[in-house]
DRENDO-1510 file (C-alpha; in Angstrom, 1 decimal, always signed):
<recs>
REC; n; res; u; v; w
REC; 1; UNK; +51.6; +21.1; +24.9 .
REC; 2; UNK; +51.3; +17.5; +23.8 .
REC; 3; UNK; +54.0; +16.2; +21.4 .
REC; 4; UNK; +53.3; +15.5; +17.9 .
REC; 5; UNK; +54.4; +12.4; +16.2 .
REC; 6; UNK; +57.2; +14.2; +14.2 .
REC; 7; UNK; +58.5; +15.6; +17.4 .
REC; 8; UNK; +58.5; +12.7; +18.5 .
REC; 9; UNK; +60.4; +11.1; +15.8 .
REC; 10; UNK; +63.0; +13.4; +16.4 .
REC; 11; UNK; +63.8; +13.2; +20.0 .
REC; 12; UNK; +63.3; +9.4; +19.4 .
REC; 13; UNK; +66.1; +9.6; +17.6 .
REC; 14; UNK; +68.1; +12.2; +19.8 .
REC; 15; UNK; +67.9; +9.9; +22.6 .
REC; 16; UNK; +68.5; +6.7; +21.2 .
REC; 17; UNK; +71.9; +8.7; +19.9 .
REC; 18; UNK; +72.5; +10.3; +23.8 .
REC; 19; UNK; +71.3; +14.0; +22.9 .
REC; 20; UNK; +68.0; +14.5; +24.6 .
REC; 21; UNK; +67.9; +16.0; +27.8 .
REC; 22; UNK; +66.0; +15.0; +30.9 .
REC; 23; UNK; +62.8; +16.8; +29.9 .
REC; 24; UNK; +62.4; +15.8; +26.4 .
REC; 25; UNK; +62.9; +12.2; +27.1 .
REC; 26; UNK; +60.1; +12.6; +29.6 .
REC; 27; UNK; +58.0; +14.0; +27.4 .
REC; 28; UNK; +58.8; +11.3; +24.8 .
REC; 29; UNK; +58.0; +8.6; +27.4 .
REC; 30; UNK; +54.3; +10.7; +28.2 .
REC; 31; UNK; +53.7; +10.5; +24.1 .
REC; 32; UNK; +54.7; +6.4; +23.8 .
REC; 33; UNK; +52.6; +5.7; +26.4 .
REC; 34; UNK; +50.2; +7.6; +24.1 .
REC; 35; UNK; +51.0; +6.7; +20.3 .
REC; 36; UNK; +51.1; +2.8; +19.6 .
REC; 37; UNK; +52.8; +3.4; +16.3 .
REC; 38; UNK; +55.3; +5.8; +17.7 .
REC; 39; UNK; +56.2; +3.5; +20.0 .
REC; 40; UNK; +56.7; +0.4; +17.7 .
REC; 41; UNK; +58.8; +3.0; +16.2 .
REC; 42; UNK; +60.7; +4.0; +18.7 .
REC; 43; UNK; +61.5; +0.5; +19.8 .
REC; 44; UNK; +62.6; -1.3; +16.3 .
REC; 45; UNK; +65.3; +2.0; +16.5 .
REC; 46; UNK; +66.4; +0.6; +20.0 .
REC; 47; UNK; +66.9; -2.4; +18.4 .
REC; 48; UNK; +68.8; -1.2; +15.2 .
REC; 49; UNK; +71.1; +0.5; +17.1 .
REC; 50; UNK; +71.7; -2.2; +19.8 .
REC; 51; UNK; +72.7; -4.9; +16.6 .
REC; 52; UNK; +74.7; -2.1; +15.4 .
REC; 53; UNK; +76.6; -2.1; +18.2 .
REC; 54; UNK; +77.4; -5.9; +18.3 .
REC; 55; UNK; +80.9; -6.7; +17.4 .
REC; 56; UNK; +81.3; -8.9; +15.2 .
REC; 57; UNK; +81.5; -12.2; +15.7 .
REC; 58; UNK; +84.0; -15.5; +14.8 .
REC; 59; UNK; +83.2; -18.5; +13.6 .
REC; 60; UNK; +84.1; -21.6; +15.4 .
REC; 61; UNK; +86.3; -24.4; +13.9 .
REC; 62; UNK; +83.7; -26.9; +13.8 .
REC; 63; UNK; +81.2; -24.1; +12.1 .
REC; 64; UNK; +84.2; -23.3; +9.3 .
REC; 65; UNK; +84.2; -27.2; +8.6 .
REC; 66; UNK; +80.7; -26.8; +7.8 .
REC; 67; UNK; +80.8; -24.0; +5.7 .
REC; 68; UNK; +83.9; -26.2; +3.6 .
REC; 69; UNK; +81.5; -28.9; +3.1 .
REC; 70; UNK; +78.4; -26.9; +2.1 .
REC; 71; UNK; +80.3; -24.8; -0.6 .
REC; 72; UNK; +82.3; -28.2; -1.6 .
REC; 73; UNK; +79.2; -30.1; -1.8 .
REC; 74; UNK; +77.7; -26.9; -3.7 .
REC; 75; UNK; +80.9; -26.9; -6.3 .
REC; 76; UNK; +80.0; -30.8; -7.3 .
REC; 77; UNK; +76.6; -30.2; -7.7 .
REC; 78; UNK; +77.5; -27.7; -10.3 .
REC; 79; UNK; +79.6; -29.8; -12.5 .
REC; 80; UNK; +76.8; -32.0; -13.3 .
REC; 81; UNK; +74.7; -30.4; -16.2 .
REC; 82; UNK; +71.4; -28.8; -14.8 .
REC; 83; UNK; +68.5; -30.2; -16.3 .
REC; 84; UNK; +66.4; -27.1; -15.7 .
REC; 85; UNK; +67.7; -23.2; -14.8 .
REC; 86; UNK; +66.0; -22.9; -11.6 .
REC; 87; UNK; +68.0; -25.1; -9.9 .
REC; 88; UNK; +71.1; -23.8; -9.5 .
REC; 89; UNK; +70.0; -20.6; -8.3 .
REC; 90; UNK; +67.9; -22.8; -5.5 .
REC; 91; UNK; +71.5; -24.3; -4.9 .
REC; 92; UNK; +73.2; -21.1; -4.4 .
REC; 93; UNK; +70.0; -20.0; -2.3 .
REC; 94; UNK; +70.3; -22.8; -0.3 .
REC; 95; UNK; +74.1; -22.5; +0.5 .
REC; 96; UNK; +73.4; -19.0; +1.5 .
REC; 97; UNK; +71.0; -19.4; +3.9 .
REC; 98; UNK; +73.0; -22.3; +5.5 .
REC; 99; UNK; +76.6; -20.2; +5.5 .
REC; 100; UNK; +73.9; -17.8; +7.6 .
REC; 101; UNK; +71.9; -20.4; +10.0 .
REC; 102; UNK; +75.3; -21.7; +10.5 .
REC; 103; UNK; +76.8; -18.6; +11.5 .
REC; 104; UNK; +74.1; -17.4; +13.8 .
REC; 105; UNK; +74.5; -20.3; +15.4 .
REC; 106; UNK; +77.6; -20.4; +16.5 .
REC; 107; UNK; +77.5; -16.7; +16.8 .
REC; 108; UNK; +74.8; -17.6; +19.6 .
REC; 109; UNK; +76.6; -21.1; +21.0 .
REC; 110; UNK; +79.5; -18.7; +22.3 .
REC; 111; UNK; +79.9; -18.1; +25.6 .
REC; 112; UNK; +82.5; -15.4; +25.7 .
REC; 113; UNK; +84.7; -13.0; +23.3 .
REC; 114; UNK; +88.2; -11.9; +23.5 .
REC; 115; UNK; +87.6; -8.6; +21.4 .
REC; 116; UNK; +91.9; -7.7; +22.0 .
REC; 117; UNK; +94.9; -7.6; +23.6 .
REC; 118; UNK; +96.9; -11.3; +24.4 .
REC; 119; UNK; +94.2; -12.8; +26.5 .
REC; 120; UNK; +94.5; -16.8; +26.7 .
REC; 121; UNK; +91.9; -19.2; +27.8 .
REC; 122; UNK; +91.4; -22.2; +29.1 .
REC; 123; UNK; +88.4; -25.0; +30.5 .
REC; 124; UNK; +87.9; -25.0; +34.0 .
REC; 125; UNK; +84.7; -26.8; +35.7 .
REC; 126; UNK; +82.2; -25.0; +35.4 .
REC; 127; UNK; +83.9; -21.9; +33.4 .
REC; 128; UNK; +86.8; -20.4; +31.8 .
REC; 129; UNK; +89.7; -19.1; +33.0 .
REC; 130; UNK; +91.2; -15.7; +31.1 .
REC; 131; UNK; +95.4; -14.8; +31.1 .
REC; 132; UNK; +96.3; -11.6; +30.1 .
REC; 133; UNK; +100.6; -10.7; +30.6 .
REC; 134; UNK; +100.2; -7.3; +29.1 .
REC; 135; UNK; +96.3; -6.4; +28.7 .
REC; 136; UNK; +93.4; -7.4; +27.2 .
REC; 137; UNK; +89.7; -7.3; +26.4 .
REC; 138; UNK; +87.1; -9.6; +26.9 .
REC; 139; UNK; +83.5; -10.0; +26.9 .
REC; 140; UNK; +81.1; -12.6; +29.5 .
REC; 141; UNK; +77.5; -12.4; +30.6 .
REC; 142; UNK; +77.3; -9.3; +28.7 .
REC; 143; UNK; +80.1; -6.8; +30.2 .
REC; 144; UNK; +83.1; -5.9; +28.8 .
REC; 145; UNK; +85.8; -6.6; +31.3 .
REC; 146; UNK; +88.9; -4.6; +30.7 .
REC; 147; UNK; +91.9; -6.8; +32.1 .
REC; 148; UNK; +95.3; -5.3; +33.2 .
REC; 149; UNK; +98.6; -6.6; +32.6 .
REC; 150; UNK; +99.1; -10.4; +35.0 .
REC; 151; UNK; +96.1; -10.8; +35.4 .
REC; 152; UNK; +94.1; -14.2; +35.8 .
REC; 153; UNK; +89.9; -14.4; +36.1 .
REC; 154; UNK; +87.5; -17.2; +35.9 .
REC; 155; UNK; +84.3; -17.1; +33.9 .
REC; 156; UNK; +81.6; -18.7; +35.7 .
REC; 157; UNK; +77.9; -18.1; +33.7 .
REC; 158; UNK; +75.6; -20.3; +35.8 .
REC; 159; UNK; +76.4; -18.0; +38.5 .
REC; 160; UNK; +77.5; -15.1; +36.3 .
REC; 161; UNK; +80.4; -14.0; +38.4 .
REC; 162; UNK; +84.1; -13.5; +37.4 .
REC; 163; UNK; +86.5; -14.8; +40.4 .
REC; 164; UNK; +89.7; -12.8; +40.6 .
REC; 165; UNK; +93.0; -14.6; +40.8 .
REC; 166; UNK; +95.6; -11.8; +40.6 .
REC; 167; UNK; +95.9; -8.3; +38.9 .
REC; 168; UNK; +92.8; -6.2; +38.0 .
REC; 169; UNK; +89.7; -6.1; +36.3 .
REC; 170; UNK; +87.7; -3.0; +34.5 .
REC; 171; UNK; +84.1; -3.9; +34.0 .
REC; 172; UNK; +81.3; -2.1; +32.0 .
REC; 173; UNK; +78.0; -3.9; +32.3 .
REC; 174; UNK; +74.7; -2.7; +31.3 .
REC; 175; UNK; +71.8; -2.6; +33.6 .
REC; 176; UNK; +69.4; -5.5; +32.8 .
REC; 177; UNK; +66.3; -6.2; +35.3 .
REC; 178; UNK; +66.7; -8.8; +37.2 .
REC; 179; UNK; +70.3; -9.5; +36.7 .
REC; 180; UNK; +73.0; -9.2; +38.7 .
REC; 181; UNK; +77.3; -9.9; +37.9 .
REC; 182; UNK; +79.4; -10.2; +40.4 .
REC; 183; UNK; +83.3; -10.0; +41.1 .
REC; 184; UNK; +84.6; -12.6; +43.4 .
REC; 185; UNK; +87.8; -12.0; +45.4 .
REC; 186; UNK; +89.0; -14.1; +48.3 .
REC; 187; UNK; +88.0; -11.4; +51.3 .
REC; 188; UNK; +84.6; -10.0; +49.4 .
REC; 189; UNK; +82.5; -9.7; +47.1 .
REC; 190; UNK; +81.7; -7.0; +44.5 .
REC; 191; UNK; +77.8; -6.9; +43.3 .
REC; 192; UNK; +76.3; -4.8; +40.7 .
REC; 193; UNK; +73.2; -4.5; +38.1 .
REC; 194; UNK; +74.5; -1.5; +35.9 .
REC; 195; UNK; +77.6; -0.1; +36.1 .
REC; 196; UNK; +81.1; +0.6; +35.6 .
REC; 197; UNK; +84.0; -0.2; +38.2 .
REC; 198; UNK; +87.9; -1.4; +39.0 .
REC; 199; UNK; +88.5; -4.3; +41.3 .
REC; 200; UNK; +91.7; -5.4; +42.6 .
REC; 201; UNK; +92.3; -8.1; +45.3 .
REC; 202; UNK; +92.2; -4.9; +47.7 .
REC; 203; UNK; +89.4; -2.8; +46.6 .
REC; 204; UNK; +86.7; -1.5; +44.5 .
REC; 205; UNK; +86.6; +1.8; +42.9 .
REC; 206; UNK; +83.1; +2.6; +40.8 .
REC; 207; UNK; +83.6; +4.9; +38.0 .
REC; 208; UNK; +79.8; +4.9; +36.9 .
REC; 209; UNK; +76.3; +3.7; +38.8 .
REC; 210; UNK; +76.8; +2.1; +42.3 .
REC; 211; UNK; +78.0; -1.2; +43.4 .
REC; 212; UNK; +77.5; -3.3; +47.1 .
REC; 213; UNK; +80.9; -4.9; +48.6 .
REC; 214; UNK; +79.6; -8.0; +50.2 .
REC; 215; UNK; +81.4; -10.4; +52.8 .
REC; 216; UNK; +81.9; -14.3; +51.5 .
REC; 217; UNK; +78.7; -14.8; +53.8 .
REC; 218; UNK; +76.8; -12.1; +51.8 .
REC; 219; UNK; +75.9; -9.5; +54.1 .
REC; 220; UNK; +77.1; -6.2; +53.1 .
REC; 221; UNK; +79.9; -3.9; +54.0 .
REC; 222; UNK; +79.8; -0.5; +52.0 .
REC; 223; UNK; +78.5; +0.8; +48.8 .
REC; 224; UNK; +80.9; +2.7; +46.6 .
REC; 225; UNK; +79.0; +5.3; +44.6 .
REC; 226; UNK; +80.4; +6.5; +40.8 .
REC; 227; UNK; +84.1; +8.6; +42.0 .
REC; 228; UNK; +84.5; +6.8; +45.0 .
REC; 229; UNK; +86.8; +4.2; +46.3 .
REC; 230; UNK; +86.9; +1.3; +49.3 .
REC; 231; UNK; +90.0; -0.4; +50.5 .
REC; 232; UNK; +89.7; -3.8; +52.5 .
REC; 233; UNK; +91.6; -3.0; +55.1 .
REC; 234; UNK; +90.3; -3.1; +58.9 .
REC; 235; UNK; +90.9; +0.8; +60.0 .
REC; 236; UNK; +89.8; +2.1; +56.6 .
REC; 237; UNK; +86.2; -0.1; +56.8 .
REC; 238; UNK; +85.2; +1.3; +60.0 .
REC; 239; UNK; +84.6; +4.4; +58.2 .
REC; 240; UNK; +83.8; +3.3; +55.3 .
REC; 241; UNK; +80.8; +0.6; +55.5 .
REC; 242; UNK; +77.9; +3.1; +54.9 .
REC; 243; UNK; +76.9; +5.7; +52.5 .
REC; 244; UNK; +79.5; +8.4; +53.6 .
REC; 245; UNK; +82.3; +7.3; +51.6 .
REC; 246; UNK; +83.9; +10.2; +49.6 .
REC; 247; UNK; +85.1; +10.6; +46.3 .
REC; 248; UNK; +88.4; +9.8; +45.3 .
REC; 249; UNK; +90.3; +13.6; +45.4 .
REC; 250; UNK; +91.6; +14.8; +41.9 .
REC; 251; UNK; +95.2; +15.9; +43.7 .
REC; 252; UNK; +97.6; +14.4; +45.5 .
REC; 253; UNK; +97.0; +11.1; +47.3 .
REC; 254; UNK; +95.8; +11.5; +50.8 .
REC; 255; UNK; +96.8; +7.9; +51.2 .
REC; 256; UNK; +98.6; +5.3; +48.8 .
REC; 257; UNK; +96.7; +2.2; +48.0 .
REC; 258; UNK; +97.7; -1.0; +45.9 .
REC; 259; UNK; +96.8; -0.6; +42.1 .
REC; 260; UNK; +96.9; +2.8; +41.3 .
REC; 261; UNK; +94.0; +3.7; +43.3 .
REC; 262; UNK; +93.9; +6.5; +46.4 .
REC; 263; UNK; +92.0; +6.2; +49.4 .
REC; 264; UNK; +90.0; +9.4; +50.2 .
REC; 265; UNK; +89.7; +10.5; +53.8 .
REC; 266; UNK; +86.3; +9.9; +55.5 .
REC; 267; UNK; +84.0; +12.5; +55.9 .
REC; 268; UNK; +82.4; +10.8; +59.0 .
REC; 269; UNK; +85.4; +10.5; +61.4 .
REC; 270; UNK; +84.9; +11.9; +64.5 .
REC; 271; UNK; +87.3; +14.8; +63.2 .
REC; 272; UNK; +85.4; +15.6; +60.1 .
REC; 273; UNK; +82.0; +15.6; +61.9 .
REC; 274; UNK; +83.1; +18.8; +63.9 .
REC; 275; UNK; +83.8; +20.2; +66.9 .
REC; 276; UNK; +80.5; +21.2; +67.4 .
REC; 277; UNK; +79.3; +17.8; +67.7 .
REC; 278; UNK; +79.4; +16.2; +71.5 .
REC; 279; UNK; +82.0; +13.6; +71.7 .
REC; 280; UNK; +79.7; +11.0; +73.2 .
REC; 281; UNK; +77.5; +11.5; +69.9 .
REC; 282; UNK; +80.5; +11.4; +67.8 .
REC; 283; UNK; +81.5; +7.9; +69.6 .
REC; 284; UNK; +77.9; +6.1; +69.6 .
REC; 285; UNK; +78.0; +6.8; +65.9 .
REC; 286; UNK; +81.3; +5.5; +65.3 .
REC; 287; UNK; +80.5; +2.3; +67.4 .
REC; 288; UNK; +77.5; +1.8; +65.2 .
REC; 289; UNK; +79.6; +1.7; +62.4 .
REC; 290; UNK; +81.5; -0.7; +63.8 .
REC; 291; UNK; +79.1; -3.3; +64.9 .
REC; 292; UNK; +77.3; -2.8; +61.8 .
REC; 293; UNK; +80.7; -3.7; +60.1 .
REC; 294; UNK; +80.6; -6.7; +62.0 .
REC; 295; UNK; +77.1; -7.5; +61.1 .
REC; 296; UNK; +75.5; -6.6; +64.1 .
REC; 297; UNK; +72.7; -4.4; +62.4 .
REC; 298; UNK; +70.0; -4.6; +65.3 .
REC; 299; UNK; +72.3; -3.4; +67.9 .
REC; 300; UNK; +73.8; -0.7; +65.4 .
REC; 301; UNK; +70.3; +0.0; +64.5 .
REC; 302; UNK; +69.0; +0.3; +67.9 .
REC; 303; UNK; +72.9; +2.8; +68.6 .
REC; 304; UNK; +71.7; +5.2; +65.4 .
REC; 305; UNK; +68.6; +5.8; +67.1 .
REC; 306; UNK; +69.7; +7.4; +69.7 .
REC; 307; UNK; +71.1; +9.7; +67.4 .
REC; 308; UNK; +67.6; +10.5; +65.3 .
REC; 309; UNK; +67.1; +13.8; +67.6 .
REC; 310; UNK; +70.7; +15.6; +66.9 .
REC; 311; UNK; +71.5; +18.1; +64.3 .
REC; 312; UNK; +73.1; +18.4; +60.8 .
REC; 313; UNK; +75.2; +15.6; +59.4 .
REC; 314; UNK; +75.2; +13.3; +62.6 .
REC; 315; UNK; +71.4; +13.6; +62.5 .
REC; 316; UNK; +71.0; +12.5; +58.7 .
REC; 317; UNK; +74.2; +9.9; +59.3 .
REC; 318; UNK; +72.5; +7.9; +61.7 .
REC; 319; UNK; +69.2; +8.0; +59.3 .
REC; 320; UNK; +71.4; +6.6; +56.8 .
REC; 321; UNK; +72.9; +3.6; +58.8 .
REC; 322; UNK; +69.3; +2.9; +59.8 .
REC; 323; UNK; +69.0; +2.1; +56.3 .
REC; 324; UNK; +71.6; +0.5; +55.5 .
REC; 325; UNK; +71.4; -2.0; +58.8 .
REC; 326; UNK; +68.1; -2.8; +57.1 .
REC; 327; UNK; +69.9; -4.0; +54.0 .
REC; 328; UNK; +72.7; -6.3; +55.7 .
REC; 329; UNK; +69.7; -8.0; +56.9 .
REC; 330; UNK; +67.7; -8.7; +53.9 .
REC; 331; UNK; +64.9; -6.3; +54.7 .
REC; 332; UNK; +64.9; -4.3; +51.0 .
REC; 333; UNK; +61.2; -2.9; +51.4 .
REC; 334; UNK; +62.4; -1.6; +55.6 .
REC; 335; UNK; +65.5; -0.1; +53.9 .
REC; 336; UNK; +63.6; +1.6; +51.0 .
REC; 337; UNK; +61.3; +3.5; +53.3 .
REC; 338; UNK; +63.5; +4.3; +55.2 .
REC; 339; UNK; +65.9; +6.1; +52.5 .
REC; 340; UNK; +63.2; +7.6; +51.6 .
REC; 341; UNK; +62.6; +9.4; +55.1 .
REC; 342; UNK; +66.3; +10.6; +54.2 .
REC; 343; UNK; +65.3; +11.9; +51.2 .
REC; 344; UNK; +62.1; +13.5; +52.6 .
REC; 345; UNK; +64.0; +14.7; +55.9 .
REC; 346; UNK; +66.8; +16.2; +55.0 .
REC; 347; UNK; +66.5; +17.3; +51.2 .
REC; 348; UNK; +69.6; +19.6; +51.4 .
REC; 349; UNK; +72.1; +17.1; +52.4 .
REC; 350; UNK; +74.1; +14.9; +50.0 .
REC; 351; UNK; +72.8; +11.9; +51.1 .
REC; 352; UNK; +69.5; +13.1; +50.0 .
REC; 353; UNK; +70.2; +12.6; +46.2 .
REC; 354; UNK; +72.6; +9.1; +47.1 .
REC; 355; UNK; +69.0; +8.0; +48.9 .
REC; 356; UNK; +66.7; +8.4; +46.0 .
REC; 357; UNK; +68.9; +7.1; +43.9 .
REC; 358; UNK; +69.9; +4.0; +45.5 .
REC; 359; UNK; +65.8; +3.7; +46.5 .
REC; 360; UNK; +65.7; +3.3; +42.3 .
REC; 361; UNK; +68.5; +1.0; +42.8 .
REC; 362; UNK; +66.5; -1.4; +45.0 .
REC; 363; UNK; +63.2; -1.3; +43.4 .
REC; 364; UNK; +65.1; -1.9; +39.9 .
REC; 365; UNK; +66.6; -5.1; +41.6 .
REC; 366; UNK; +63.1; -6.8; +42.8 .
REC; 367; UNK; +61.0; -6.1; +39.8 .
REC; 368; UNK; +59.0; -3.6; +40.5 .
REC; 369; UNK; +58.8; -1.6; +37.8 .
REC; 370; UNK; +56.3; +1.1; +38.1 .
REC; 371; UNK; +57.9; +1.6; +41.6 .
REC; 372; UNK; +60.8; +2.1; +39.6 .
REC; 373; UNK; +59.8; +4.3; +36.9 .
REC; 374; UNK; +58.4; +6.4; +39.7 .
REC; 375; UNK; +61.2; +6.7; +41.5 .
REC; 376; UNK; +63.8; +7.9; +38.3 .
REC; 377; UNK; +61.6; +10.3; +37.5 .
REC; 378; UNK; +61.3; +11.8; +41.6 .
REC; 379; UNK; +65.4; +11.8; +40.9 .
REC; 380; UNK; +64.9; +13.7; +37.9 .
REC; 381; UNK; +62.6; +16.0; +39.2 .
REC; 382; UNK; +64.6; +17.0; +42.3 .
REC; 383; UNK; +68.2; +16.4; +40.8 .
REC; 384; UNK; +68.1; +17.5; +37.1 .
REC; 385; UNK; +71.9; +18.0; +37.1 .
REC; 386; UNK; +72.5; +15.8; +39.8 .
REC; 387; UNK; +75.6; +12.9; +40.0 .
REC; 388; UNK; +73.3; +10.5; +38.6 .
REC; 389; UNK; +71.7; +12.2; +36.1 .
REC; 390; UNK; +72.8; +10.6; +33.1 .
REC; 391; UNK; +72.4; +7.2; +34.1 .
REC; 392; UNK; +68.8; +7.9; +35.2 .
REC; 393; UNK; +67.4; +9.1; +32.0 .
REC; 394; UNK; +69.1; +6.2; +30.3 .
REC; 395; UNK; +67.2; +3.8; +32.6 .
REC; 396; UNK; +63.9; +5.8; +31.4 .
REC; 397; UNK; +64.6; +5.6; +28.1 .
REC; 398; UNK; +65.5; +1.9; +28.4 .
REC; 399; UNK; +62.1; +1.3; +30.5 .
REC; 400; UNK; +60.2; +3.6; +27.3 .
REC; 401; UNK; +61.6; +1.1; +25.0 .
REC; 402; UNK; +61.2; -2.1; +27.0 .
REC; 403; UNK; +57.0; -1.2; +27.6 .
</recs>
């Protein structure tokens, strides 16, 4: 049954706040698309909420000097005697409105925030460059970047990336269509839309969404999904360049790793994959990991596909690195279809839900947003409670709001 307009109200509301579930927020959607005035609605509470959440702001130097001058300049104007009342309430008007243009503006003119902790900064080029001894918070190209204790990054907006000197950075960014941040680290490259991940000078560990690890030359080398971790270090990417990675266990190390993080074992080693499996199999799989690793994807591609007729996981592994060899080439429209074979093919496997979702992923990227819309809601449909739950119906509620 259709929604009325109070309903709607309500679970306006409860999902603005992050209390609606997956089918009320669908609904919702199905009655905006629906209700003009419900949706106006809907979308001025988006945008209460989102200035609520703004933190405020300082003033700059060279904005305080203006305020002096304007309330100085107001203060001698009153001395004279007023030859008629209405004038110095048009002063005091005036001097309000300008203490506000003022402070919007520079609230606007600033291109970052250190929100805590003893973060310094400094000019550099094209950007800024952020100290922290102990810790600190800061905020660039809308993400909050948590930084740990010695650590050093450089701000750079044109190309919105933070480069990575030394220590550790925690960043939340919100997804925004058609922008990407990056974290920039001598040996790769960390790439996200929406998310929230740690990056050291060794790794990458995504606590939220999904991120890409890119070489310098910007063909890929793994994506880390929410729980998992990737090390840069030559025997751990062999295993670790495609979908398969693991999450991080909640005991005891398997291995220890710089920073505080642990490096899970590989489910796709020719141990994990089972004895059941042919060793030859096992191998050509393994090899097409590694000269996909090395950014061979046709000849990796062409390896997987000799795989396409064997059974369970090595079956739906190889479908994956067909995939993926798409991607370190460029080909996004190739690699969605053929994550969605995965999805279609083997709908009981974990890469199943990891393909949908990243097939949102890639559509979100390039634009497409009925493709994308589309896609969510296939996610939702199949994988109610699924890993990425949560961050899917926020994307739908975000895509209500934006139409």
């Amino acid at each position: 049954m259709a929604l009325t307009c109070r309903e709607a109200a309500r679970i306006s509301l409860a999902t603005l706040g992050g209390h609606a579930d997956e089918a009320e927020r669908l609904e919702l959607e199905t009655h905006l698309t629906r209700c003009t005035r419900c949706d106006g609605e809907h979308a001025a509470l988006g945008l209460v909420r989102s200035l609520r959440a703004l933190p405020t702001a300082t003033m700059t130097p060279a904005a305080r000097a203006s305020v002096r001058r304007a309330v100085a300049a107001h203060r001698l104007q009153a001395v004279a005697p007023p030859r008629r009342m209405v004038w110095p309430f048009a002063a005091v008007v005036a001097g309000a409105c300008a203490v506000v243009a003022l402070g919007l503006v520079a609230w606007r003119a600033q291109p970052y925030r250190i929100l805590d902790g003893d973060v310094t900064v400094s000019t550099t080029g094209a950007g800024w460059t952020f100290r922290s001894t102990k810790g600190g918070t800061i905020r660039v190209g809308q993400a909050t970047t948590s930084l740990a204790s010695q650590t050093a990054v450089t701000w750079t907006p044109v190309e919105r990336t933070l480069t990575l000197a030394n220590g550790a950075v925690t960043v939340d960014v919100a997804h925004k269509a058609g922008q990407r941040f990056r974290v920039r680290v001598p040996q790769f490259i960390v790439e996200v839309l929406g998310t929230r991940f740690t990056v050291d000078l060794s790794g990458v560990h995504t606590h939220r969404g999904l991120v890409r690890v890119l070489r310098p030359d910007g063909t890929q080398l793994a994506r880390v999904e929410a729980g998992q971790v990737w090390r840069d270090e030559p025997a751990v990417v062999e295993r670790t360049t495609t979908s398969s990675l693991v999450p991080a266990p909640s005991g005891p190390a398997d291995t220890a790793a710089p920073g505080g993080m642990s490096m899970p074992k590989s489910k796709d080693s020719p141990a994990a994959i089972g004895a059941s499996v042919r060793p030859s199999a096992a191998g050509r799989l393994a090899e097409a990991r590694r000269m996909l690793s090395r950014g061979d994807a046709g000849p990796a591609r062409r390896l997987a596909a000799t795989l396409f007729r064997q059974r369970g996981d090595l079956a739906v592994e190889a479908r994956v690195l067909l995939a993926e060899s798409f991607l370190v080439e460029g080909r996004y429209a190739d690699a969605v279809d053929a994550y969605r074979v995965v999805a279609r093919d083997f709908p009981r496997s974990e890469q199943a839900e990891t393909s949908l979702f990243t097939v949102a992923q890639l559509e979100s990227e390039h634009g497409r947003l009925a493709e994308t819309r589309a896609a969510l809601r296939a996610y939702v449909s199949r994988y109610p409670r699924g890993r990425f739950a949560r961050e899917v119906g926020d994307r739908l509620s975000r895509l209500a709001s934006a139409d």
